[in-house]
C-alpha positions in Angstrom: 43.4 39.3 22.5 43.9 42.5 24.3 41.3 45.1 24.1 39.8 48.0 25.9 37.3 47.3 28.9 33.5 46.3 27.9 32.3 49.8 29.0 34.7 52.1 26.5 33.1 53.8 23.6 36.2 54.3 21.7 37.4 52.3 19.1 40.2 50.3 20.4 41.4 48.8 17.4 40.5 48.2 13.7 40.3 45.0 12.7 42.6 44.0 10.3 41.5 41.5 7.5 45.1 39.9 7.4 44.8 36.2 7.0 41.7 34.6 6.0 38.8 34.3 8.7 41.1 36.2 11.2 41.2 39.4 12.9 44.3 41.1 14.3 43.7 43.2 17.5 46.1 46.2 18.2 45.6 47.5 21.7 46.8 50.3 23.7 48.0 53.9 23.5 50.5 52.9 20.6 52.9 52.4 23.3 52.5 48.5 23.5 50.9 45.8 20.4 50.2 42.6 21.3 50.5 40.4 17.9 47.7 38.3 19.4 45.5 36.6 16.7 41.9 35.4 17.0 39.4 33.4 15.1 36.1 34.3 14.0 34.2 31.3 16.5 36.3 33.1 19.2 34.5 37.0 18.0 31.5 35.4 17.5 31.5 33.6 21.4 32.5 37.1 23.0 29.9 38.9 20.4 27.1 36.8 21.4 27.5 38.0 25.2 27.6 41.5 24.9 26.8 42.7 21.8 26.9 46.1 23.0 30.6 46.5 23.6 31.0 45.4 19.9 29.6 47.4 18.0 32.4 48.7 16.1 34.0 45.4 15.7 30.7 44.0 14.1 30.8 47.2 11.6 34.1 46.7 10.4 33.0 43.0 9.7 30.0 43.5 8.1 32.2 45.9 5.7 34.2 43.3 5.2 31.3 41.1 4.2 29.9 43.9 1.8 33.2 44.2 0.1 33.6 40.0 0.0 30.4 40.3 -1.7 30.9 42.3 -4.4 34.2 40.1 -5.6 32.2 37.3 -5.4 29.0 38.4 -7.6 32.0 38.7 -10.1 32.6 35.2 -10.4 30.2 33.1 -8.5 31.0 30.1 -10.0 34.1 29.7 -8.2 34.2 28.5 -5.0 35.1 30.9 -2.0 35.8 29.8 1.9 36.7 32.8 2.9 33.2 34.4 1.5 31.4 31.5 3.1 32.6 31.3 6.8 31.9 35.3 6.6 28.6 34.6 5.6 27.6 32.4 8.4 30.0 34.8 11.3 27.4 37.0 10.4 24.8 35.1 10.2 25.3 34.0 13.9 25.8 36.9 15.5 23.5 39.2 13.5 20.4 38.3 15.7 22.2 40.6 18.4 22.5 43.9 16.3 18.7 44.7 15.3 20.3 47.3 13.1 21.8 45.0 10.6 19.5 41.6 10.9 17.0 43.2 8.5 19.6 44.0 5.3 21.7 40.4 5.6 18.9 38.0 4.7 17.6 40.5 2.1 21.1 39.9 0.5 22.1 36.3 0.7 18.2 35.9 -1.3 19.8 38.8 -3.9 22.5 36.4 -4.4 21.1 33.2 -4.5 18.2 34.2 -7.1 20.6 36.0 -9.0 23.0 33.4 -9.5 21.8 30.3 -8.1 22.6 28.5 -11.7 26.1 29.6 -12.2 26.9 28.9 -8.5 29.6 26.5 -7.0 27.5 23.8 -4.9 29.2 24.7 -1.8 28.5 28.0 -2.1 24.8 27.6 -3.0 24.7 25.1 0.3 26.5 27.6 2.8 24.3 30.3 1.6 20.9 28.2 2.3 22.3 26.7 5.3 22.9 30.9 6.4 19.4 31.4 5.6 17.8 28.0 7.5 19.9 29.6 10.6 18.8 33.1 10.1 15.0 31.6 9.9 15.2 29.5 12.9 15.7 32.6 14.9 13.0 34.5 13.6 14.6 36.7 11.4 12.4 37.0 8.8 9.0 35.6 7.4 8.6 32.0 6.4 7.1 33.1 3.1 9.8 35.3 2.0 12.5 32.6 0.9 9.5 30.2 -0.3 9.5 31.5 -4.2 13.6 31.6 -3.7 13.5 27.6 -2.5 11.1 26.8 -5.2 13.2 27.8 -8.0 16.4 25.7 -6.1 14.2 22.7 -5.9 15.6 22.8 -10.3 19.1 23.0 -9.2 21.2 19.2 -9.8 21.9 19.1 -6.2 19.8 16.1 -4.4 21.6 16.7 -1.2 20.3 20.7 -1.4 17.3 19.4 -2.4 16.2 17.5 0.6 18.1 19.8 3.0 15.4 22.4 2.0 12.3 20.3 1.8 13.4 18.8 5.4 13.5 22.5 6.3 10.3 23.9 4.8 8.2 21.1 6.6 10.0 21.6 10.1 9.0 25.4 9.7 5.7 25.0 9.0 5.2 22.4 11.6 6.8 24.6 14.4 4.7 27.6 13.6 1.5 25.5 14.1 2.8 23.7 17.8 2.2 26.4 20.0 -0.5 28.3 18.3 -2.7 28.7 14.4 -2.4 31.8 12.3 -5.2 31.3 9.8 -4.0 34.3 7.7 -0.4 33.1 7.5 -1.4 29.8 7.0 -4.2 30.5 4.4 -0.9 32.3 2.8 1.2 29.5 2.8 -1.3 27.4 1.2 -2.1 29.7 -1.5 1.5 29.7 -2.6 1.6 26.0 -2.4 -1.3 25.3 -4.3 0.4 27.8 -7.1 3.4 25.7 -7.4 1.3 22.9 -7.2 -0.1 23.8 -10.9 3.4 24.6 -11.7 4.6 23.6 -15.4 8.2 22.3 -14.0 7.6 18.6 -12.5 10.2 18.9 -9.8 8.6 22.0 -8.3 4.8 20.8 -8.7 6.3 17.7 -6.8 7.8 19.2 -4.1 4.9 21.2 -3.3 2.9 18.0 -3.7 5.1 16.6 -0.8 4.9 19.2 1.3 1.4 18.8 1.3 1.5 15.3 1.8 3.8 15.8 4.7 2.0 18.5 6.6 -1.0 16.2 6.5 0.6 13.2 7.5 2.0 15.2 10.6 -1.7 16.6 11.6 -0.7 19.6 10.8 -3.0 20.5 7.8 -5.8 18.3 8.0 -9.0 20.6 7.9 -11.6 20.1 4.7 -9.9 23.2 2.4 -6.5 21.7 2.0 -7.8 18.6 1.4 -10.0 19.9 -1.3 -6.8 21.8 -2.5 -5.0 18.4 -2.7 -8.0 16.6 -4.5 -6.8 18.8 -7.6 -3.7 17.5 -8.0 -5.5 14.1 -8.5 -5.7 14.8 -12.2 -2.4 16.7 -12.4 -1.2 15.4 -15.9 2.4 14.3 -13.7 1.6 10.6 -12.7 4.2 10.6 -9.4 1.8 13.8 -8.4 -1.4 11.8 -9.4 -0.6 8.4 -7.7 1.1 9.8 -4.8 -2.0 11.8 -4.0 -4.4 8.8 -4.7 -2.2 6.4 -2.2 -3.1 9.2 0.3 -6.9 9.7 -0.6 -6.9 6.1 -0.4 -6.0 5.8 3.3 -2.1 4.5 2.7 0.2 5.9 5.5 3.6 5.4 4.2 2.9 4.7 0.3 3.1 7.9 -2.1 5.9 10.2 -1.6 8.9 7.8 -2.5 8.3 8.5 -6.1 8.1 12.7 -5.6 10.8 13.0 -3.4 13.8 10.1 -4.3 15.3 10.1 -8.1 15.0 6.7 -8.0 12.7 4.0 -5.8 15.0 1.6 -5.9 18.5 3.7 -5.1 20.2 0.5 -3.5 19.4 -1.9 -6.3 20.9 0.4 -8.5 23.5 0.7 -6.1 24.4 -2.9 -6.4 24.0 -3.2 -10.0 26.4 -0.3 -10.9 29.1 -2.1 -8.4 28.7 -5.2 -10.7 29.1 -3.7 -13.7 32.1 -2.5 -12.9 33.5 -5.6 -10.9 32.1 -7.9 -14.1 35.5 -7.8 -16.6 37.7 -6.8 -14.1 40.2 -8.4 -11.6 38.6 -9.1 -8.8 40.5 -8.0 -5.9 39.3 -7.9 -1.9 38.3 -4.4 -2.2 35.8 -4.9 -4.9 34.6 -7.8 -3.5 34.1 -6.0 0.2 32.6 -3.2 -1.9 29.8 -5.4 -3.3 29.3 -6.8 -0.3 28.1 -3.3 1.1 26.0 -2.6 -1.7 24.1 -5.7 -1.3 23.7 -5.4 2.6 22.6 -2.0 2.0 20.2 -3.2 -0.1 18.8 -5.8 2.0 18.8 -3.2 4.7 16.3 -0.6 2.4 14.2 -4.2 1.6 13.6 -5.1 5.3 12.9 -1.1 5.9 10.3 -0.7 3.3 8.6 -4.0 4.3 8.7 -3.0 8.1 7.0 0.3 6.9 4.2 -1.8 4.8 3.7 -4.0 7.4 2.9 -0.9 10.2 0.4 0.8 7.6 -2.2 -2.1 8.2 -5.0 0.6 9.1 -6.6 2.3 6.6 -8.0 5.9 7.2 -11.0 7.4 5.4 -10.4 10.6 6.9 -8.8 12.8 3.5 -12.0 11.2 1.5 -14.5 11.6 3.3 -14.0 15.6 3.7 -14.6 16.0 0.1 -16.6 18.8 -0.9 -17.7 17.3 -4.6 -16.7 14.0 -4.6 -19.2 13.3 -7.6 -17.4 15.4 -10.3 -14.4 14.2 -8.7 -14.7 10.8 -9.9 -16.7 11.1 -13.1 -13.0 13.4 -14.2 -11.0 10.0 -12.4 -13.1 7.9 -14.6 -12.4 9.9 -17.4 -8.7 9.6 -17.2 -8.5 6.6 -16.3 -10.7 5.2 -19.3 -7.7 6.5 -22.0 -5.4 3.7 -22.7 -2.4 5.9 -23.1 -0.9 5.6 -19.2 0.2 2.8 -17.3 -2.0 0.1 -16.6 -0.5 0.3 -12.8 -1.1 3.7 -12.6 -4.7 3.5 -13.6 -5.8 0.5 -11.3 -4.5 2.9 -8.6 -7.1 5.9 -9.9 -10.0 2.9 -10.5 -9.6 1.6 -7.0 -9.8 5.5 -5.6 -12.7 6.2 -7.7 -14.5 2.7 -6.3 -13.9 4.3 -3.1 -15.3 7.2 -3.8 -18.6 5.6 -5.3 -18.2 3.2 -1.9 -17.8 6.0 0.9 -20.1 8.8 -0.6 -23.0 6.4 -2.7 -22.2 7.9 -6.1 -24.0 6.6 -9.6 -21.4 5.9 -12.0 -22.9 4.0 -14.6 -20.0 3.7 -16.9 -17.4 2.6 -14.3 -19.1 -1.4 -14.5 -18.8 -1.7 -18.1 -15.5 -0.3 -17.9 -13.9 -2.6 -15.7 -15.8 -6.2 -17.5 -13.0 -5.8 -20.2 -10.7 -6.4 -17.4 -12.2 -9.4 -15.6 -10.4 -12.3 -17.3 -8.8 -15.6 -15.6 -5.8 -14.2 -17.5 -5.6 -10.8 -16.5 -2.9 -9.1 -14.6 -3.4 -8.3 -10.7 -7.4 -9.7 -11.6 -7.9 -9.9 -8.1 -7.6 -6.0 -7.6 -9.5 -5.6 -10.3 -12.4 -8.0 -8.4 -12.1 -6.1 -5.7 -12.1 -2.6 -7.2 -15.5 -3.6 -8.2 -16.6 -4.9 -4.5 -15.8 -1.5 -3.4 -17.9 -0.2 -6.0 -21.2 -1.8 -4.9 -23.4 -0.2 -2.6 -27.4 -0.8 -1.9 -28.1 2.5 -3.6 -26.9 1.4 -7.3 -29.3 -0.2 -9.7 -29.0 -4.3 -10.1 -29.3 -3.7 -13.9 -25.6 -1.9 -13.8 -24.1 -4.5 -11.4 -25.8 -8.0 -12.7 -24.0 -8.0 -16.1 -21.2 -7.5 -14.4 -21.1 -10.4 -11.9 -22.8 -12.7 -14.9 -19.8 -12.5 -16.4 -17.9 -13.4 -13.5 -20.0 -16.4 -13.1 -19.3 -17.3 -16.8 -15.6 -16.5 -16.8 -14.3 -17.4 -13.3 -17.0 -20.0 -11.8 -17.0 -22.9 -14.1 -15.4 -26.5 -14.3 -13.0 -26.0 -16.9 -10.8 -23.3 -14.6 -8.0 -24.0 -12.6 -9.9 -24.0 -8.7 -7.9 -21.4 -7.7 -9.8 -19.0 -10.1 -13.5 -20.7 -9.4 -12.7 -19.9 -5.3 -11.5 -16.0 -6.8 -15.2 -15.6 -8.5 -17.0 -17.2 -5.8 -15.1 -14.9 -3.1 -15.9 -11.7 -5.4 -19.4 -12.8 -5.9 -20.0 -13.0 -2.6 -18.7 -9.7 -1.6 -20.6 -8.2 -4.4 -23.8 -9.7 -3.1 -23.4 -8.8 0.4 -23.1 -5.2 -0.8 -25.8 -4.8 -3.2 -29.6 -6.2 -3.1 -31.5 -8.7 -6.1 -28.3 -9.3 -8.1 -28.9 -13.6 -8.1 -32.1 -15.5 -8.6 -32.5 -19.1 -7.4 -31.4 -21.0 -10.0 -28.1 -18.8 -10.1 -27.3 -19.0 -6.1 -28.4 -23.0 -7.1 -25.2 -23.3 -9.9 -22.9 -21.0 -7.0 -24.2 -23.6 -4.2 -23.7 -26.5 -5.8 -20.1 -26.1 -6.0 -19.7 -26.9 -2.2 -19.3 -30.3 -3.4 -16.0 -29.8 -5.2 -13.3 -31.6 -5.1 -11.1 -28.6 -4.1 -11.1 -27.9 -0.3 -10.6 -24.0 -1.5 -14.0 -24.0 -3.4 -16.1 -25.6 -0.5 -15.0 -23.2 1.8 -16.0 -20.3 -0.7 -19.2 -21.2 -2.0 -20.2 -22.6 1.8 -19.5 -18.5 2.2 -21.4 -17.4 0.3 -24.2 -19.5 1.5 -23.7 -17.9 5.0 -24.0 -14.6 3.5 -26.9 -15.6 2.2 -28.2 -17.4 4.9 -28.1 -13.4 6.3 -29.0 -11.3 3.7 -32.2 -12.9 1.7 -32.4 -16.9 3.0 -35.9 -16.7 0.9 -33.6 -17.3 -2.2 -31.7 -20.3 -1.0 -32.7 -23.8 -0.9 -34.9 -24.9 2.1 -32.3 -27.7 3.1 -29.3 -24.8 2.8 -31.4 -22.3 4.8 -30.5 -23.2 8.3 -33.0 -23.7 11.2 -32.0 -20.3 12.6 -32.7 -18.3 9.2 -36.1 -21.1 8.6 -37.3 -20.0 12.0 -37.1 -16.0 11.5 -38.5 -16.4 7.9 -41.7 -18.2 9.8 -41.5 -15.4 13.1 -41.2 -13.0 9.8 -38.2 -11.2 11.3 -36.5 -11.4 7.7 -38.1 -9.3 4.8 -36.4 -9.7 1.1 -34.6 -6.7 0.4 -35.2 -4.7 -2.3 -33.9 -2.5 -4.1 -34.3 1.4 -2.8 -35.7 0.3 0.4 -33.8 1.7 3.3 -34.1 0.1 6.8 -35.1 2.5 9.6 -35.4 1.6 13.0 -36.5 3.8 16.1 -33.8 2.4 18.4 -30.3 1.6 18.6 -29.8 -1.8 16.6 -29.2 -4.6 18.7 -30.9 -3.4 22.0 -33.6 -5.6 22.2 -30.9 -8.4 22.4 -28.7 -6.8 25.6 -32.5 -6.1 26.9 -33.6 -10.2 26.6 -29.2 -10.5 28.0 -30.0 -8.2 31.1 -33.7 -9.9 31.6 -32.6 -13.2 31.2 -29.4 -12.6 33.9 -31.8 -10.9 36.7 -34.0 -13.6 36.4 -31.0 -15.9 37.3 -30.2 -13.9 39.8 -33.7 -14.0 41.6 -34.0 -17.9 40.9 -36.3 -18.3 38.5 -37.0 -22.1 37.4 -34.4 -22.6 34.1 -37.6 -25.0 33.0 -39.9 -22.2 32.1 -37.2 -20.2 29.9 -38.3 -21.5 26.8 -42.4 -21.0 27.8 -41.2 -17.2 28.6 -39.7 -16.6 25.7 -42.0 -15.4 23.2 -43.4 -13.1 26.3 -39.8 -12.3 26.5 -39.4 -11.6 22.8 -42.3 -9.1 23.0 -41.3 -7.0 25.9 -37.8 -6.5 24.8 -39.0 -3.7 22.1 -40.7 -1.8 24.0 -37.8 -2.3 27.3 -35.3 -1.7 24.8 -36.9 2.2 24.1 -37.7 2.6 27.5 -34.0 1.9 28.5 -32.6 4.2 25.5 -34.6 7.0 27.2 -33.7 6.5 30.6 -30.9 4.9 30.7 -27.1 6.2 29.6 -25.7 3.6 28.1 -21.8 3.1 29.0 -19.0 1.6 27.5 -19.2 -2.0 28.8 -22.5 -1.8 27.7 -22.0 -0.8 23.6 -19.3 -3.8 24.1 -21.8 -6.6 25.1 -24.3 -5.3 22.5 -21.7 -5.5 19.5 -20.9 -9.1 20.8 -24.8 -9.8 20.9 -24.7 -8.5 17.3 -22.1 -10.4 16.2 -23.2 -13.6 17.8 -26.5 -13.3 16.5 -24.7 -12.8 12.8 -22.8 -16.0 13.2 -25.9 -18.0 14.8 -28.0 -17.8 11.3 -24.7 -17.9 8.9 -24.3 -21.3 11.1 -27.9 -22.7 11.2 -27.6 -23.3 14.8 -27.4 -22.0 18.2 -23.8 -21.8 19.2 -22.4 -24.5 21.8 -21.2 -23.4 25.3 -17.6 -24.1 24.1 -17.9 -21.7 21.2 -19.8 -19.0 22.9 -17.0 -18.7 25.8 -13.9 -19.2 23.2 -15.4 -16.5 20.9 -16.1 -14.1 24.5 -12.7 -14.8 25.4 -11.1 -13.7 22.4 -13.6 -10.6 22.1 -12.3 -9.2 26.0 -8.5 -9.7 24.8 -9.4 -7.0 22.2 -7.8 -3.5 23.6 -8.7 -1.0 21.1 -12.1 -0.4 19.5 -10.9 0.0 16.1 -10.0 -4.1 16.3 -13.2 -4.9 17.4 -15.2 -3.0 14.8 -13.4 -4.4 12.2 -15.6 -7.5 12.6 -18.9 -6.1 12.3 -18.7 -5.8 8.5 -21.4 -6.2 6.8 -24.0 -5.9 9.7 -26.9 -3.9 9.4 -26.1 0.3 9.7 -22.0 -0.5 9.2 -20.5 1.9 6.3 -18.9 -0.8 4.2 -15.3 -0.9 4.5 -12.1 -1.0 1.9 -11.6 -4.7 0.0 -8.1 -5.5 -1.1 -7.2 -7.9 -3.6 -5.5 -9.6 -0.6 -8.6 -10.9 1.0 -10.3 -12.3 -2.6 -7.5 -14.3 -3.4 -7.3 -18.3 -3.6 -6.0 -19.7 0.1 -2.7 -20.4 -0.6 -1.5 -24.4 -0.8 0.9 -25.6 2.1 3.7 -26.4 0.5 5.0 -29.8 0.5 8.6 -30.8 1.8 11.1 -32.6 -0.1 9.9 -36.4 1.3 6.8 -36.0 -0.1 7.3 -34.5 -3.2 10.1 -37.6 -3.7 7.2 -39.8 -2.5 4.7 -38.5 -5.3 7.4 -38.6 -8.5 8.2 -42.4 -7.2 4.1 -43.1 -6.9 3.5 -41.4 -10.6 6.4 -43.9 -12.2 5.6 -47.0 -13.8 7.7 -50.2 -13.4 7.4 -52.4 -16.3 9.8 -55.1 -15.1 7.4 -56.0 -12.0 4.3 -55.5 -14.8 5.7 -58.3 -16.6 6.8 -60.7 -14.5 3.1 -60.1 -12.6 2.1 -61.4 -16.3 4.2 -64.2 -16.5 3.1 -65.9 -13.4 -0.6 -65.0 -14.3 -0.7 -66.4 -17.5 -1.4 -70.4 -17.7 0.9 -72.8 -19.7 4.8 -72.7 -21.0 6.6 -70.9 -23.1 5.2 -68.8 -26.3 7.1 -69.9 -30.1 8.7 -66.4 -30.1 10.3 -66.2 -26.1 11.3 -70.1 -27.4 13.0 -68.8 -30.6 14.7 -65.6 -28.6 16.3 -68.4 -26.3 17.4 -70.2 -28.8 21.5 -71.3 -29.1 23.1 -69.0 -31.6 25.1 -72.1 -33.1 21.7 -73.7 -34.0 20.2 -70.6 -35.4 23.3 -69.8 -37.7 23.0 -73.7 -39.2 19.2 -72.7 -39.6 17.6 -73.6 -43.6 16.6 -70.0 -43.1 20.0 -68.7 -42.7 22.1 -71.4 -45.3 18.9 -69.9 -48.1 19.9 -66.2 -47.8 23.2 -67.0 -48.2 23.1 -68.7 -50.9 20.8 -66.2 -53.1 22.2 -64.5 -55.8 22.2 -61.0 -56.9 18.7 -60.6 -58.6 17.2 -62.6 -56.2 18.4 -60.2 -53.2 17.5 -57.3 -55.7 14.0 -58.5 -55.7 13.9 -59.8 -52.2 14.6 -55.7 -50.9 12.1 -54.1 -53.7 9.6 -56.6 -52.1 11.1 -55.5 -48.7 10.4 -51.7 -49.6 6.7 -51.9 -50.5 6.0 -53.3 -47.8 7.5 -50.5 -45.6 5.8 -48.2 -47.8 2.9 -49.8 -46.5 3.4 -50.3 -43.1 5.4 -47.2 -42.5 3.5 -45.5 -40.1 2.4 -48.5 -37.5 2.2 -49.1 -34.3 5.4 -50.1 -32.6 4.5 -53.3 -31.0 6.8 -54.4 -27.4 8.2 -57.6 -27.7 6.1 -60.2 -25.6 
């Protein structure tokens, strides 16, 4: 390309539109032409470094543009190249003319919302992609092409679809890394939560997601959007609806494969469609090669969406417990939820968020518990989330009358000889979950029946109702037996460091929980350490016992506590927990195994996950997981030959064990069976019947017949 030097004002040569996406450039005094061609990448390169010595070339391609525009408003339905690599020439090197930036976007959103229906697919795509380019330098607002994308999310083009959604939440996510705008945020939202309402599904989803997304990246996370998002939690589209309850409910990666994929299960479909058409048909190596893509593929999205399930093991109670109204909130839940009308899937997932809700705030429901005794049967589908749906919903603030009923029934249904012992261990696993949570919902002679079942013959049951002992041993030992109490529980009952709970009473203590045991820890190490006799220990105790109140307030308001030392006391806690659900002071070799495995803990969130259900812990989520029969080990093929063989009879051995028992010969009937043929043919018996004439075998089979008329129906007898 020859043109004039990057300092000339005069316009060197127009350029020519002559071939598609090319310019010709004449140069000279007309003395000279150089038929040099060049292509747009090569203009926009030279553009891009000095804009300023372009100006004129940039004009006589933006007419261009304006003139390709027009044609193609006249039939956008047909596809134009030409039209398209204009677009995005301009596109690129529009950011280096201020004049022009402004009017270019302003156009390509004319365009697209004028005929965004009728539009070829690549067209629609190379116009979007113009404006994600034109946006990701700043050319315009984020909010301007918002109501544009909203109304693309109805166009049949998946792969536009997610291009756009991918783009929205990148945007919004970059605007908020270096620095907040509250009023442009507070602007984003408002349009979101519009759409949000929206009457067409794919648009309320998509805003739904974006939502979901934002909050997922940190991005929105503060108490109004989540509020905003609540909502949507009785939008009347389930996808909306359950992808917002997995996130209420703490789930990390559950909730928007629904909203934002046609289908959850692409690659099954994948495979399926391959074997329909292979089924009938030749098969030849490419179809078989073919399948065999589709089902590695599908493997491949298996072992992703397990890997995914298996890193979401932490639940978060972050989204739920920044609810402004969380009361209202679930009496509308329960309200759905109680109309038959919608999956029953879909409405154990709104049940087990509104049993959070009652769990994490302490809200009265008193219909939820009769609501969910319809579905506690041996027989019921997913039973065990149902169970533990109504674990969650237990708290010491809810009245015994609401919750007793309830676990009755369990006791009637679940715990009782005649089930299988997988669903006796279920109850007695829910019922002791239920009774950790909640105060006076079992009398004696109940908690007797529940106890009593630690004799079973299933290893399964033992285990569970020896649980529930231990919790018992804990929570109220006053209702247990005195030979199930335990002599650490017996001897706190007598020191009166135990009170029944009851119902409404709330436990309030002046210091931290706990630090009268690192006090007697710390006492009992410095004397050690100074060389006190180990003899008088156990004289020094009760001194010991009575001191460590008074040291442990003392040392909360002098002392700053550190680290190390909130460790040892949650291990102090937690040893004292286990000491009365065992009965017993803990050996040596238990005490250093269980410290072991407490300082191989790195995180704090591990190690509180073991302090549920001590005293001042917010209870924490139950999954149908942890109430759930311990599964049997399964047997290998040697032993499950070995039992059929043990379960079969052998009736050859049985006899012959006979024979030799039994005194004396042979019996008239094995005597007759061994008897010659020759002889028995040359029998009186034999020469009589045939001998008999017609009426006389006439009569002999009417006589014959009676007595099978008789006898029709007895016992066959084995031959002796």
């Amino acid at each position: 390309l020859f043109v004039g030097p990057p300092h000339s004002t005069e316009p060197v040569c127009p350029w020519l539109p002559c071939r598609p996406a090319m310019a010709v450039a004449v140069a000279g005094d007309g003395a000279e032409v150089q038929d040099k061609i060049m292509s747009l990448p090569q203009l926009q390169s030279l553009m891009k470094k000095d804009p300023e010595a372009y100006e004129v070339e940039f004009d006589q391609q933006w007419k261009h543009f304006a003139s390709m525009m027009e044609i193609f408003k006249l039939k956008p339905q047909k596809p134009n190249s030409n039209f398209g690599e204009q677009v995005m020439f301009l596109a690129h090197v529009a950011p280096s003319f201020p004049g022009k930036n402004d009017a270019l976007p302003s156009l390509i959103i004319g365009v697209l919302d004028e005929h965004y229906e009728v539009m070829h697919s690549s067209m629609r795509q190379t116009l979007v992609h113009a404006l994600i380019l034109l946006r990701n330098r700043n050319q315009f607002p984020c909010i301007r092409t918002l109501p544009l994308y909203f109304k693309l999310f109805n166009a049949s083009d998946k792969g536009l679809r997610t291009q756009i959604f991918a783009h929205i939440v990148k945007d919004i996510s970059q605007m908020n890394v270096k620095g907040t705008n509250q009023k442009s945020n507070k602007d984003l939202r408002d349009l979101f939560f519009a759409r949000l309402k929206d009457n067409e599904a794919e648009v309320s989803r998509r805003a739904c997601a974006v939502f979901i997304s934002l909050y997922r990246k940190n991005i929105w996370r503060d108490a109004h959007v989540v509020n905003l998002m609540s909502a949507g939690l009785v939008h009347p589209d389930l996808k909306i609806s359950a992808a917002l309850a997995h996130l209420f409910l703490g789930n990390k990666t559950k909730g928007l494969e629904g909203i934002l994929e046609d289908s959850d299960n692409e690659a099954d479909e994948e495979v399926q469609d391959v074997v329909q058409d292979i089924v009938g048909a030749k098969k030849t190596a490419r179809r078989e090669k073919r399948l065999k893509r589709a089902k590695r593929a599908a493997q491949k999205a298996v072992s992703r969406n397990k890997s995914r399930a298996d890193k979401s093991t932490h639940i978060s109670f972050v989204a739920i417990d920044l609810l402004h109204d969380p009361q209202t909130l679930a009496e509308r839940l329960l309200h759905r939820i109680s109309k038959s009308g919608e999956p029953f899937h879909f409405r154990l997932l709104l049940l087990h968020l509104t049993c959070r809700l009652v769990s994490r705030h302490t809200l009265l429901l008193p219909n939820l518990y009769p609501y969910m005794l319809k579905y506690l049967l041996p027989a019921q589908k997913d039973v065990t989330q149902v169970l533990a749906c109504l674990v969650e919903a237990c708290h010491m603030q809810v009245p015994p009358d609401d919750i007793r009923p309830v676990v009755l029934h369990v006791m009637k249904t679940f715990v009782n000889e005649v089930v299988a012992a997988e669903v006796i261990e279920v109850g007695l696993n829910g019922i002791r979950e239920v009774c950790a949570r909640s105060v006076n919902i079992l009398n004696e002679e109940e908690l007797a029946d529940l106890a009593g079942f630690r004799k079973f013959k299933n290893k399964g049951v033992q285990m569970a109702a020896k649980g529930l002992i231990n919790t018992y041993r804990e929570v109220d030992p006053q209702l247990l037996h005195r030979s199930l109490r335990g002599r650490e529980a017996t001897m706190a009952i007598s020191r009166g460091d135990i009170q029944a709970p009851e119902y409404g009473m709330t436990l309030v203590s002046d210091t931290i929980d706990g630090l009268d045991l690192l006090v007697a820890k710390k006492m009992k190490k410095r004397s050690a350490d100074d060389g006190e006799a180990a003899d008088g220990e156990e004289d020094a105790k009760a001194d010991k016992d009575q001191t460590s109140e008074f040291n442990g307030k003392q040392m909360m308001s002098e002392q700053v506590l550190s680290s190390d030392d909130f460790k040892r006391l949650r291990k102090l806690r937690l040893q004292k927990s286990v000491e009365l659900q065992l009965g017993r002071k803990r050996k040596a070799v238990e005490i250093s195994d269980s410290s072991d495995s407490e300082d191989e803990e790195d995180s704090d969130e591990e190690g509180s996950d073991g302090e549920r259900g001590l005293p001042g812990r917010m209870p924490g989520a139950m999954s149908g997981a942890e109430l759930r029969a311990a599964p049997k080990k399964a047997k290998t093929k040697a032993q499950r030959l070995a039992q059929v063989h043990g379960g079969r009879t052998d009736y050859t051995e049985k006899l012959l064990e006979k024979r030799k028992a039994r005194k004396g010969g042979k019996t008239n009937n094995e005597t007759k069976r061994n008897k010659p043929l020759i002889m028995t043919m040359d029998s009186f018996k034999v020469r009589k019947k045939k001998a008999q004439t017609a009426r006389e075998k006439t009569n002999t089979m009417k006589k014959h017949i009676k007595t099978l008329q008789k006898t029709a129906n007895h016992q066959k007898i084995r031959r002796k």
